[in-house]
C-alpha positions as CSV (number, residue, x, y, z in Angstrom):
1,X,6.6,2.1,-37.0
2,X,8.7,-0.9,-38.0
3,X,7.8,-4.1,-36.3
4,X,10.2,-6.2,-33.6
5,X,10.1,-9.8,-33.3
6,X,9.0,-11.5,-30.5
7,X,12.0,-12.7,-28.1
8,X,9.3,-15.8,-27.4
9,X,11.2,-19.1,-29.1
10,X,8.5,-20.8,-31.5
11,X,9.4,-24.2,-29.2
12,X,7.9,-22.6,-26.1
13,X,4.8,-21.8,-27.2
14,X,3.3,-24.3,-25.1
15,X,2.8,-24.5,-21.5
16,X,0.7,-27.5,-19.6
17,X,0.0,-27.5,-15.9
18,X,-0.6,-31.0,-14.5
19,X,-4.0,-30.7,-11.7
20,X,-4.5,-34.0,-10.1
21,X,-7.8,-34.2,-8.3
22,X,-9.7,-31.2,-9.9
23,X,-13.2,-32.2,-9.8
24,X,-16.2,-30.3,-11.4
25,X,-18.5,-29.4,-8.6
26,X,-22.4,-28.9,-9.8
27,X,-25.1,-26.9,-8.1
28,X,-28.6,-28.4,-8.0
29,X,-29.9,-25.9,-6.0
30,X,-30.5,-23.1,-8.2
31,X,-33.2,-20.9,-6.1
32,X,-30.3,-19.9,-3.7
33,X,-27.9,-17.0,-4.0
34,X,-25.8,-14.5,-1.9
35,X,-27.4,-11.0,-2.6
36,X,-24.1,-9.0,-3.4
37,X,-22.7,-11.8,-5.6
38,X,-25.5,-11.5,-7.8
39,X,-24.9,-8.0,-7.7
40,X,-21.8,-8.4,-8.9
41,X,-22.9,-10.6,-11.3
42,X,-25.6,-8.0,-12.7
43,X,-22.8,-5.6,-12.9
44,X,-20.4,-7.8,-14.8
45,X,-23.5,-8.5,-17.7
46,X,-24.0,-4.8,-18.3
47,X,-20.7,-3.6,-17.8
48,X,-19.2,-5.6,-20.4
49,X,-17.1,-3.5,-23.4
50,X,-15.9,-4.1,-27.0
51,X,-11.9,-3.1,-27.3
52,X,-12.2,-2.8,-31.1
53,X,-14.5,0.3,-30.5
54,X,-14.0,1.4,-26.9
55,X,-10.2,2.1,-27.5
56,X,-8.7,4.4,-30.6
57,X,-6.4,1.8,-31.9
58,X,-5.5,4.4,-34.3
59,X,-3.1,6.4,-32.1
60,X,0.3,5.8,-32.6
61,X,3.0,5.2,-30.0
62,X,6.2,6.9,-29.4
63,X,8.7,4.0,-29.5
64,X,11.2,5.4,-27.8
65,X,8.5,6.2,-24.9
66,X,5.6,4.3,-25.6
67,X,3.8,5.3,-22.4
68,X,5.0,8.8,-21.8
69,X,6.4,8.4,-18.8
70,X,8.9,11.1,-17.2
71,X,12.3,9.7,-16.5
72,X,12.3,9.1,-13.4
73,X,9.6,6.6,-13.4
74,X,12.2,4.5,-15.7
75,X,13.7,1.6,-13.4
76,X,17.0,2.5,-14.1
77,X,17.1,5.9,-13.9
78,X,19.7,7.7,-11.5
79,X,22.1,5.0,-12.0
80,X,25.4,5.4,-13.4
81,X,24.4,3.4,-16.2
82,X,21.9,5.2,-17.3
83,X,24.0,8.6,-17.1
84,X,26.1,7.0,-19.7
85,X,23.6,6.7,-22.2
86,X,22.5,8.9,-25.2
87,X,19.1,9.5,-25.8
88,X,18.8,6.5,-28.5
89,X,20.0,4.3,-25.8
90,X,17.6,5.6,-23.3
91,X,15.2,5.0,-25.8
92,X,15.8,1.6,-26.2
93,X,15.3,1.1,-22.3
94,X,12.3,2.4,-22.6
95,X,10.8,0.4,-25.5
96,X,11.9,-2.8,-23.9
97,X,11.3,-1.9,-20.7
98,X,7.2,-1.3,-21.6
99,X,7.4,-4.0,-24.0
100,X,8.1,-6.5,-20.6
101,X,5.6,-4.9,-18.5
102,X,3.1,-5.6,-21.2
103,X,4.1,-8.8,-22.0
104,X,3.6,-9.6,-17.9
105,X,0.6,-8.2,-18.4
106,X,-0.8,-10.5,-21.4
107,X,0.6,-13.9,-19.7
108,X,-1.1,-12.5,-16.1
109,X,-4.5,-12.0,-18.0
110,X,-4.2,-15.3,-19.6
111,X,-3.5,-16.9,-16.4
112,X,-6.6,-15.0,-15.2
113,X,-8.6,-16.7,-18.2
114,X,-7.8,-20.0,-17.0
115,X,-8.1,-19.8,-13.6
116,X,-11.3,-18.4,-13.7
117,X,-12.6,-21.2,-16.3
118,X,-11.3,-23.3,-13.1
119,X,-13.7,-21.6,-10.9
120,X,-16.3,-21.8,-12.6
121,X,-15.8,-25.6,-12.9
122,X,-15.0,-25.9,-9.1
123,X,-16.7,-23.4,-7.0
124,X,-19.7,-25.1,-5.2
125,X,-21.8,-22.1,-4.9
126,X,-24.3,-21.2,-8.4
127,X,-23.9,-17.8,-7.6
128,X,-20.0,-17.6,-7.7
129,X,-20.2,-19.8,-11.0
130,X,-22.5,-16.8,-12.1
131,X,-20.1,-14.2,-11.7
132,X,-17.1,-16.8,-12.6
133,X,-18.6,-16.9,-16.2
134,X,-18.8,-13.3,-17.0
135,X,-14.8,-13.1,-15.4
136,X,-14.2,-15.8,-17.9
137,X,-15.6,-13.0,-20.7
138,X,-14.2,-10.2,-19.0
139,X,-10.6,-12.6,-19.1
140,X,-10.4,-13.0,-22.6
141,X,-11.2,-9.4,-23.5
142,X,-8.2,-8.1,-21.5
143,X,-6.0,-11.0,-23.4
144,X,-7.1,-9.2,-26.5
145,X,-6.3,-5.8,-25.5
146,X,-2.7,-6.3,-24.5
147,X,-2.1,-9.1,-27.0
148,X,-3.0,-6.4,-30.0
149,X,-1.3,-3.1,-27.9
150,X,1.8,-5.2,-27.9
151,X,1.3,-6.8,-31.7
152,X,0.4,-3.9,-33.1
153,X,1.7,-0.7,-31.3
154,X,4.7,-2.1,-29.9
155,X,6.1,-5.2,-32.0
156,X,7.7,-7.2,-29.4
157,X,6.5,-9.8,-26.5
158,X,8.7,-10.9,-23.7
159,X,8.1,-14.4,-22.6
160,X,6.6,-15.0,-19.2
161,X,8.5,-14.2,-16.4
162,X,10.0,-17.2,-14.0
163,X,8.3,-15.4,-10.8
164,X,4.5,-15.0,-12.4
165,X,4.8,-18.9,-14.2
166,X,5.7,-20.3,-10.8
167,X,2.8,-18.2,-9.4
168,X,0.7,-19.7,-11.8
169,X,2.0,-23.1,-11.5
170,X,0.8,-22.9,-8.0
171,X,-2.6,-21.4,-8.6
172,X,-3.5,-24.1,-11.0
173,X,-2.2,-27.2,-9.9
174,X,-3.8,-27.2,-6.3
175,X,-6.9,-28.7,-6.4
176,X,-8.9,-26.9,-3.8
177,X,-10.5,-23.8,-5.4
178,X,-10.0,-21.5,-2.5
179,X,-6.4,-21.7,-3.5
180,X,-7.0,-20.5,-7.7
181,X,-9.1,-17.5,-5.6
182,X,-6.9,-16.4,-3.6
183,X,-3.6,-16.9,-6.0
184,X,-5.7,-15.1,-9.1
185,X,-8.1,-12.6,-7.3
186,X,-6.6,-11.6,-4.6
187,X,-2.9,-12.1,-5.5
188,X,-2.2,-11.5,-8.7
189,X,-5.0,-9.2,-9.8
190,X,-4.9,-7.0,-6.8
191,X,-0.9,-6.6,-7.9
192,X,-2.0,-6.1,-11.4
193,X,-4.7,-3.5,-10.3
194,X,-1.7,-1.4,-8.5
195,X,0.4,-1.8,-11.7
196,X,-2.4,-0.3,-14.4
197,X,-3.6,2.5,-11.7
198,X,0.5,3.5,-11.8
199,X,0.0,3.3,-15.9
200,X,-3.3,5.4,-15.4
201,X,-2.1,7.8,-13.4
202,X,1.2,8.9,-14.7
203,X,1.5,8.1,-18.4
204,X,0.7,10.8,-20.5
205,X,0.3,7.9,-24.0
206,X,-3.7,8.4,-24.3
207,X,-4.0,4.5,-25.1
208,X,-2.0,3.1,-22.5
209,X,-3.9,5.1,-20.0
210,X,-7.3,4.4,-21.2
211,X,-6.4,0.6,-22.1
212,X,-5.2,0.4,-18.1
213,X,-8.4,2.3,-16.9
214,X,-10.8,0.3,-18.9
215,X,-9.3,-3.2,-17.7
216,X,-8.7,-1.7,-14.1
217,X,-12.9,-1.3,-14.0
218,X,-13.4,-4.5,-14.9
219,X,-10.6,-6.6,-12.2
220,X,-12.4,-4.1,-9.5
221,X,-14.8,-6.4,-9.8
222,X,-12.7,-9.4,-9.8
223,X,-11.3,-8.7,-6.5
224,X,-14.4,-7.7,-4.6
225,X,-15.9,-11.0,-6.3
226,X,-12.8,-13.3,-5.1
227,X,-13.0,-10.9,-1.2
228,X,-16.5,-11.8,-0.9
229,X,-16.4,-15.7,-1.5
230,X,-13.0,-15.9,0.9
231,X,-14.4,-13.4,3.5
232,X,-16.9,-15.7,3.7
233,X,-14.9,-19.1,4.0
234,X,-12.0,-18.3,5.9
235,X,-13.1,-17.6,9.2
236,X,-14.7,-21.3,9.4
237,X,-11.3,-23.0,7.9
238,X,-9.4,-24.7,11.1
239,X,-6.0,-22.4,12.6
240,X,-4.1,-25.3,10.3
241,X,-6.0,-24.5,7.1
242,X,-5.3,-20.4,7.8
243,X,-2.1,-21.0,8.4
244,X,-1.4,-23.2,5.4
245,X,-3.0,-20.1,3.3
246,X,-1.1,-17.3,5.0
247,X,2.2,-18.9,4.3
248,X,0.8,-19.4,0.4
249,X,0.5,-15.6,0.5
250,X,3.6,-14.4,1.9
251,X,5.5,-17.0,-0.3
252,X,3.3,-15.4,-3.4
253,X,3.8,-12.0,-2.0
254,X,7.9,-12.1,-1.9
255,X,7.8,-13.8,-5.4
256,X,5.6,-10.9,-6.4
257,X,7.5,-8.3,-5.4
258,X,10.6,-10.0,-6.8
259,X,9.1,-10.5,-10.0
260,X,9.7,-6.5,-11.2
261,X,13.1,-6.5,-11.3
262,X,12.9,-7.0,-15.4
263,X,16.3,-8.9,-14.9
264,X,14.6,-10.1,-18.7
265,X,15.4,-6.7,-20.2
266,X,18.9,-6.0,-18.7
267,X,19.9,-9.4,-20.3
268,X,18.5,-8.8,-23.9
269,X,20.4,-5.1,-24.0
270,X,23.3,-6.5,-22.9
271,X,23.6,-4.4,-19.9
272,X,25.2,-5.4,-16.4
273,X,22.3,-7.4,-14.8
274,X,24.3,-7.1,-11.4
275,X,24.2,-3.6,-11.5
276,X,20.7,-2.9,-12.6
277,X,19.1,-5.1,-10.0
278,X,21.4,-3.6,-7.4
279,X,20.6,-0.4,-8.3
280,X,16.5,-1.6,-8.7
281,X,17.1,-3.1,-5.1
282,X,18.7,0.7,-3.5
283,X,16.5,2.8,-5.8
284,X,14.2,4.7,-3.4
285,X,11.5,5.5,-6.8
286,X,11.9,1.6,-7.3
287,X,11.7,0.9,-3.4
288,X,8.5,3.4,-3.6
289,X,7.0,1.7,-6.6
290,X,7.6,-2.0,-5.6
291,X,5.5,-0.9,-2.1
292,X,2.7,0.3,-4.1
293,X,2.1,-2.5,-5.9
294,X,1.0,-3.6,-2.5
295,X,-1.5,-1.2,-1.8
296,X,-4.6,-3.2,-3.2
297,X,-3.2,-6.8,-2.0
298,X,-2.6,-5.8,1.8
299,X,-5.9,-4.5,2.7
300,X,-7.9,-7.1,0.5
301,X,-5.9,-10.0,2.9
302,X,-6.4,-8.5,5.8
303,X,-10.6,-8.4,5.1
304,X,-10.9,-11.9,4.5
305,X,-9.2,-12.8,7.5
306,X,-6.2,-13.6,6.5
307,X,-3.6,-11.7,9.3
308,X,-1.8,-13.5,11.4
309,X,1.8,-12.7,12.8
310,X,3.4,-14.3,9.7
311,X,1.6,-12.7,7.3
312,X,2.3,-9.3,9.2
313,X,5.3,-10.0,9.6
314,X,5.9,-10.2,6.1
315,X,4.1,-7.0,5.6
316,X,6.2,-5.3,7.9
317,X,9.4,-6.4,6.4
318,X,7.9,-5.2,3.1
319,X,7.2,-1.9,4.1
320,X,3.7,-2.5,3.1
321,X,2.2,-3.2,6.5
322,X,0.1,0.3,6.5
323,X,-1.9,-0.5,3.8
324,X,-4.0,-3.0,5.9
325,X,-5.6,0.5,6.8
326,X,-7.3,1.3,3.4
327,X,-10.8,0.4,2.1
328,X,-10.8,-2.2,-0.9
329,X,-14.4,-0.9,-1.3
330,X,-13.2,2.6,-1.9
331,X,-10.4,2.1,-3.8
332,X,-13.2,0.3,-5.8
333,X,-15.3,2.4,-6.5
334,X,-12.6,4.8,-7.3
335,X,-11.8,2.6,-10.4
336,X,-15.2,2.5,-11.7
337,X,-15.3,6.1,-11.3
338,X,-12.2,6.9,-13.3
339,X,-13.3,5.0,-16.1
340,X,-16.8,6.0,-16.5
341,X,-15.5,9.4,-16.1
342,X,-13.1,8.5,-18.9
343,X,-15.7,7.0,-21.1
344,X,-17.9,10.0,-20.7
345,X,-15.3,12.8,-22.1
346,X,-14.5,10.2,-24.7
347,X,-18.3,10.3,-25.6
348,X,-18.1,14.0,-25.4
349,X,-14.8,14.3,-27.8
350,X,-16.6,12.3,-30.4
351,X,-19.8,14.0,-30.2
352,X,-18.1,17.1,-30.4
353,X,-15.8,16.2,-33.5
354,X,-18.7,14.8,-35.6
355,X,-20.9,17.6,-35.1
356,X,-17.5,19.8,-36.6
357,X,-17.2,17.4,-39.4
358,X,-20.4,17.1,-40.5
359,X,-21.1,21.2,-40.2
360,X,-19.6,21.9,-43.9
361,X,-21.5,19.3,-45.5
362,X,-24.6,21.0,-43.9
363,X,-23.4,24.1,-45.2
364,X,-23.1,22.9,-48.7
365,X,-27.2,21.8,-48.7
């Protein structure tokens, strides 16, 4: 496949967030611990993967479809503009299309590297800075992945997008650390959880879908870590406090949610931004999939206490208000379960082709 270049300018390689006040918090109390965060911080020691082996970096993408999707999961499909294409130009949608959604991806895990570094260097509680340190690992991994999917399978990176910088401006330069929990694990990983289980569950690309499902199994455990610590805060914060977060969340929420329009993409292919965001904004698969990416945010809120008329308002307004029904356990669990299922028919395939490979040198002895 002939390698793009990145639409990234060299100059803006560089982004610093100013923090003032961010103090380092230590723990001299080192016989206490919460049961289930310890649990979780078992779980993230012996759950831990290597990409280099776990994921067959030897498949090769379609670039014309590099996920596999059917057209009508394609943002602007239905629209008169994209009647008027040919396939090539279709094509091209595609490519850039996944190419941005990756690229949101990479800059979202990187902004998950550093704010859990932050919590680990702010949280007051030993056991949170336990499980805050295998994050940190688990972080830096999923960087990796999407850095060398994009490098390698799809040759192009979009820079990061206004909606997710300004998120991340905000998670990072508030000093209290219940803020960088709430913006990175509840926020923005429970969006990015919704976004990878779409990618899981309807791209037919095997390396797309197992990248997603491997990474998904991992920030399962990043949101119930970031649940339990709030669940636990929140209901002894003053009505001000809760109310200063619940706005933080629907403003985070709305920039979310705005954040998918890919405006990024219509721009670079020259198309009529106008029109593809209007047709993004009427679209009732885009309307569907914009709710979705809800579905692991709404319910996660709504167990650490955060849901009060603002915040439900919001929801309501969204569409997304139902959600607060679901089990963030369950939905959990589920990602674990895909995953280990996922890994064990990989195990089988591989078992299965080396006993093939190796039956005609047995036959020559």
């Amino acid at each position: 496949m002939k390698m793009r270049s990145s639409t990234e300018p060299l100059e803006a390689s560089q982004w610093s967030i100013a923090s003032p006040g961010n103090s380092a918090v230590f723990q001299w109390d080192y016989d206490a611990g919460r049961s289930r965060l310890l649990e979780l911080y078992e779980k993230g020691k012996t759950k831990q993967w290597d990409a280099s082996t776990r994921l067959d970096w030897s498949l090769q993408v379609d670039p014309e479809n590099p996920l596999g999707f059917p057209d009508f999961y394609v943002a602007l499909h239905g629209s008169d503009i994209w009647e008027r294409m040919d396939a090539k130009a279709r094509g091209e949608v595609r490519f850039h299309l996944d190419s941005w959604r990756f690229s949101q991806f990479l800059h979202g895990e990187q902004g998950a590297l550093v704010c859990a570094s932050r919590i680990v260097q702010t949280v007051p509680d030993l056991d949170a800075k336990f499980y805050a340190a295998t994050q940190v690992f688990d972080e830096a991994r999923h960087v990796e992945v999407f850095s060398r999917y994009l490098r390698e399978k799809l040759g192009l990176m979009y820079p990061i997008n206004p909606h997710l910088k300004t998120l991340l401006e905000q998670a990072l330069g508030d000093s209290r650390w219940d803020l960088t929990y709430l913006a990175m694990q509840v926020l923005i990983e429970g969006l990015a959880l919704s976004a990878f289980g779409l990618i899981r569950d309807l791209a037919t690309e095997p390396l797309g879908r197992s990248l997603t499902a491997y990474v998904m199994q991992d920030e399962a455990r990043h949101v119930a870590f970031g649940r339990l610590a709030l669940k636990e805060l929140y209901p002894r914060l003053t009505e001000k406090e809760r109310d200063e977060r619940e706005q933080f969340a629907v403003e985070a929420c709305y920039l979310m949610r705005d954040r998918f329009l890919g405006q990024e993409v219509f721009e670079k292919l020259g198309l009529d931004v106008a029109a593809c965001a209007e047709h993004m904004r009427t679209s009732e698969i885009m309307l569907q999939y914009q709710q979705m990416l809800f579905s692991r945010i709404v319910p996660t809120l709504k167990d650490i206490g955060l849901w009060g008329p603002r915040l439900r308002g919001a929801f309501a307004d969204m569409g997304v208000l139902e959600f607060g029904e679901l089990s963030t356990e369950e939905q959990g669990r589920a990602d674990e379960d895909v995953a280990v299922e996922m890994e064990r028919l990989r195990g089988a395939r591989d078992a299965y082709v080396a006993s093939v490979t190796s039956e005609p040198q047995e036959a020559a002895h």
